[in-house]
C-alpha positions as CSV (number, residue, x, y, z in Angstrom):
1,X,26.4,30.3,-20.5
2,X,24.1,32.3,-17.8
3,X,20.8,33.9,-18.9
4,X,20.6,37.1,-17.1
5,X,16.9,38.2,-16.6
6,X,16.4,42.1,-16.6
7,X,13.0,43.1,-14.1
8,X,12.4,46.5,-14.4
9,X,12.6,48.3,-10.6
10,X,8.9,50.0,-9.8
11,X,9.9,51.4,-7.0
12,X,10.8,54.9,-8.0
13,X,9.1,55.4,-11.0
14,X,6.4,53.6,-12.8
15,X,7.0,51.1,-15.8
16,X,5.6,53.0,-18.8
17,X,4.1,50.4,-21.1
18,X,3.0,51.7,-24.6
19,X,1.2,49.3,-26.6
20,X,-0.8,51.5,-29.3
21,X,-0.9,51.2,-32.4
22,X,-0.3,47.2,-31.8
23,X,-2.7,46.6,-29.1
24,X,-5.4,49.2,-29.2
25,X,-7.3,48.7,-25.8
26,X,-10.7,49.4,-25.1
27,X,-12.2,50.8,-21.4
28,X,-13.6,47.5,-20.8
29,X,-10.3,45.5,-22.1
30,X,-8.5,47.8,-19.9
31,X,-10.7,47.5,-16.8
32,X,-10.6,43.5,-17.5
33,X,-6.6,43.7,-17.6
34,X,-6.9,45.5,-14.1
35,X,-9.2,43.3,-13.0
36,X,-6.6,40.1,-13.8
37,X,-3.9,42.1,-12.6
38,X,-4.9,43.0,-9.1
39,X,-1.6,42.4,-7.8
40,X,-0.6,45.5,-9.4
41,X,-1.6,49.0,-9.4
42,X,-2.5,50.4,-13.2
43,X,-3.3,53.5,-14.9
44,X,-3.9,54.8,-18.1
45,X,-2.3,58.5,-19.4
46,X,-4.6,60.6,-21.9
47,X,-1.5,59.5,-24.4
48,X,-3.2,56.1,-23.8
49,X,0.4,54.5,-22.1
50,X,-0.1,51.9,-19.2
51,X,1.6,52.8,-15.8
52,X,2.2,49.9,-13.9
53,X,3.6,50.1,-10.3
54,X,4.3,48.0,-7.6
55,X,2.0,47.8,-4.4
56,X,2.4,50.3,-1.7
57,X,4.7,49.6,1.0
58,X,3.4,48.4,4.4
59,X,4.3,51.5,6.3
60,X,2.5,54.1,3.7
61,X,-0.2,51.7,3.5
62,X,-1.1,52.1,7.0
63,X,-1.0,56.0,6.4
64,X,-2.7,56.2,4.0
65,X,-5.2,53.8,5.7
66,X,-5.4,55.8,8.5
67,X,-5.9,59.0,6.1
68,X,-8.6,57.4,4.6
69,X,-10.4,56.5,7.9
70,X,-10.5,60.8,8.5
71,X,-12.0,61.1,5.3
72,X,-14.7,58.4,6.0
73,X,-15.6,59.9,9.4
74,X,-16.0,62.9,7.9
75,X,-18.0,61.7,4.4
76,X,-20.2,59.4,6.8
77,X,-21.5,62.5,9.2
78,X,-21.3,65.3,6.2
79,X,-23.9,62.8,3.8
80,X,-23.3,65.1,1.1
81,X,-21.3,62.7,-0.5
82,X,-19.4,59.6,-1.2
83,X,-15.8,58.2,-0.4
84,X,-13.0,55.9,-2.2
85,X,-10.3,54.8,-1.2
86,X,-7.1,53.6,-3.2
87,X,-8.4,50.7,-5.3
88,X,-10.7,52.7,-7.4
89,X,-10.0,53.8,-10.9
90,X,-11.8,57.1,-12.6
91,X,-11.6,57.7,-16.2
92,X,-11.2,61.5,-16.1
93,X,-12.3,63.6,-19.2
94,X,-9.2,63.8,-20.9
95,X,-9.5,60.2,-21.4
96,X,-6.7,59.0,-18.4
97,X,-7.6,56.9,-16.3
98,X,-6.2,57.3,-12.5
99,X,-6.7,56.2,-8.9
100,X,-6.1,58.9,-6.2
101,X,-5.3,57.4,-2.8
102,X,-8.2,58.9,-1.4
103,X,-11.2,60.9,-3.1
104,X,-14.5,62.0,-3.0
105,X,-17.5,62.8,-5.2
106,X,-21.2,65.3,-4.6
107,X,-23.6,62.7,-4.6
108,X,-25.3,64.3,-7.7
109,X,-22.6,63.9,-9.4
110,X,-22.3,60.5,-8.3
111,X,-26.1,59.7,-8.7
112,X,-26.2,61.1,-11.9
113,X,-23.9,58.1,-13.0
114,X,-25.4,54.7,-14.3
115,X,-25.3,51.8,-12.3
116,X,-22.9,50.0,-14.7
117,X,-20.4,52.9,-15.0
118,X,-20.5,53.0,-11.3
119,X,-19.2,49.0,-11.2
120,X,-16.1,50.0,-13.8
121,X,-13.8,52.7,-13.6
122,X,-16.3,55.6,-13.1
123,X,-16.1,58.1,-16.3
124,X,-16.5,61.3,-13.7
125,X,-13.4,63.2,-12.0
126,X,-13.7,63.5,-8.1
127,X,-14.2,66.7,-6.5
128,X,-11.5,66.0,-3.7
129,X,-8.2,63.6,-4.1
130,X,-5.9,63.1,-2.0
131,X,-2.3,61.7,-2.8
132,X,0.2,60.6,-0.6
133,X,4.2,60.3,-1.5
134,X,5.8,57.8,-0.4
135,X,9.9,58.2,0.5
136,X,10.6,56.2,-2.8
137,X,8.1,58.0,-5.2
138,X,9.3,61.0,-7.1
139,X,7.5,63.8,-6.4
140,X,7.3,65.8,-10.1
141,X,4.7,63.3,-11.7
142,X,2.6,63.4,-8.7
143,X,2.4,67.2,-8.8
144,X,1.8,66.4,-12.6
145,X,-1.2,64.1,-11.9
146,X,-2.5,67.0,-9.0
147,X,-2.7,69.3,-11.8
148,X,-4.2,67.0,-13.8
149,X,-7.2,66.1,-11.4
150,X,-7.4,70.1,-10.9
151,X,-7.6,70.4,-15.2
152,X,-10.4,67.6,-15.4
153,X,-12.9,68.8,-12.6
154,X,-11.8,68.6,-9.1
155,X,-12.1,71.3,-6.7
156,X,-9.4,70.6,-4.6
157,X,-6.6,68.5,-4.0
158,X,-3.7,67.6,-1.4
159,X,-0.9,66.3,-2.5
160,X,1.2,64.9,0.5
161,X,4.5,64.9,1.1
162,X,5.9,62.9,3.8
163,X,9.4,62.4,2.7
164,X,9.9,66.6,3.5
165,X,6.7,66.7,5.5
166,X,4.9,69.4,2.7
167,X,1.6,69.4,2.2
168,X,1.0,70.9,-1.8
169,X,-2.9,72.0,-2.2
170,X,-4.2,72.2,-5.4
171,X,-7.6,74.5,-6.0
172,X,-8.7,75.8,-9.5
173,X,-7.6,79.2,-10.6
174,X,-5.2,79.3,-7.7
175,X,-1.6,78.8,-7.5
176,X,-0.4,75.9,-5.7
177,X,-0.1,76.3,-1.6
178,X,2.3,74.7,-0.2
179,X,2.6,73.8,3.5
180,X,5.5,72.8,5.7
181,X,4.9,70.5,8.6
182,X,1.6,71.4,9.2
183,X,-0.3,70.0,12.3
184,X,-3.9,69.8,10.2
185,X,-4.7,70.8,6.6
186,X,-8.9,71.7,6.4
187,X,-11.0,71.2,3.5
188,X,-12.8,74.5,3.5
189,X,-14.8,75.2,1.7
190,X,-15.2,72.1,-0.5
191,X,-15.3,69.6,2.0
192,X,-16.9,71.8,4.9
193,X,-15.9,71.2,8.8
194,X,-13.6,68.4,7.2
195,X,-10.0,68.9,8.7
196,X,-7.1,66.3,8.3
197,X,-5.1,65.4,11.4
198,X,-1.6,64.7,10.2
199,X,0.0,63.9,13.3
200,X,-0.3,60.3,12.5
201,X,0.0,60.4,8.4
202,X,3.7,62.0,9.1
């Protein structure tokens, strides 16, 4: 007889796990299951079910590396505030907890933090994230999760898509802009002089 063992694909869509009322995790429980885990990337929905998905692949890894590194420049000269990159997880006031491919945070806000909810998954919504679609992530719950950011705090957000070469931006109050093929997207006024180059994110 052959045993056929089912994986579940992550490559399109996340593998929802839902483990309340069994298994009833707390934020430190669930930032030591990330910790244990790091092969993995993890969130948490306000519905408290755990998204697991694969790691990026090597080509959008290098964008978004290369996105990140703008950002940097930029957060290094402005000095207004801080940068993150992928790995870091933010427990948004709704409860989720998410990592944006890229974000930023006032230093205020930031400061205002204690030095032990700085080292877990920070319990303060960026001002700025950034995500970035890959050709085999659906788009829908990423707009989802841009207007979740926007709904918990953050001043503006870019959603992009390379797969069509959009570029979604997501401000409070505002309907959504959306972009095609743009050369450069700025973040005016919230992150001020900071302009994106995407001639080598597309």
């Amino acid at each position: 007889m052959t045993i056929t063992t089912v994986t579940p694909s992550l490559e399109n869509s996340p593998l929802v796990l839902r483990l309340e009322p069994i298994i009833n995790l707390t934020d430190d429980q669930f930032f030591e299951f990330c910790q244990i885990n790091r092969e993995l990337r993890i969130e948490r929905t306000a519905n408290r079910e755990l998204l697991i998905m694969s790691p990026t692949g090597s080509e959008t890894g290098n964008r978004n590396f290369k996105l990140t590194v703008q950002l940097g420049i930029w957060v290094e000269r402005d000095g207004t505030g801080i940068g993150f990159d992928s790995s870091s997880g933010f427990k948004l006031p709704n409860g989720a907890e998410r990592s944006p491919d890229a974000a930023w945070i006032k230093l205020e806000r930031w400061n205002a933090l204690t030095s032990e909810q700085q080292g877990k998954f920070a319990p303060i919504c960026p001002d700025f994230v950034v995500e970035l679609r890959s050709d085999c992530d659906n788009l829908a719950p990423l707009k989802t999760k841009m207007e979740e950011y926007i709904d918990n705090g953050a001043s503006l957000g870019f959603l992009i898509d390379r797969k069509n070469r959009d570029v979604y931006i997501y401000l409070p109050g505002v309907g959504v802009e959306c972009l095609k093929n743009p050369a450069t997207v700025s973040g005016d006024p919230v992150l001020p002089g900071f302009v994106l180059d995407l001639s080598n994110i597309w």
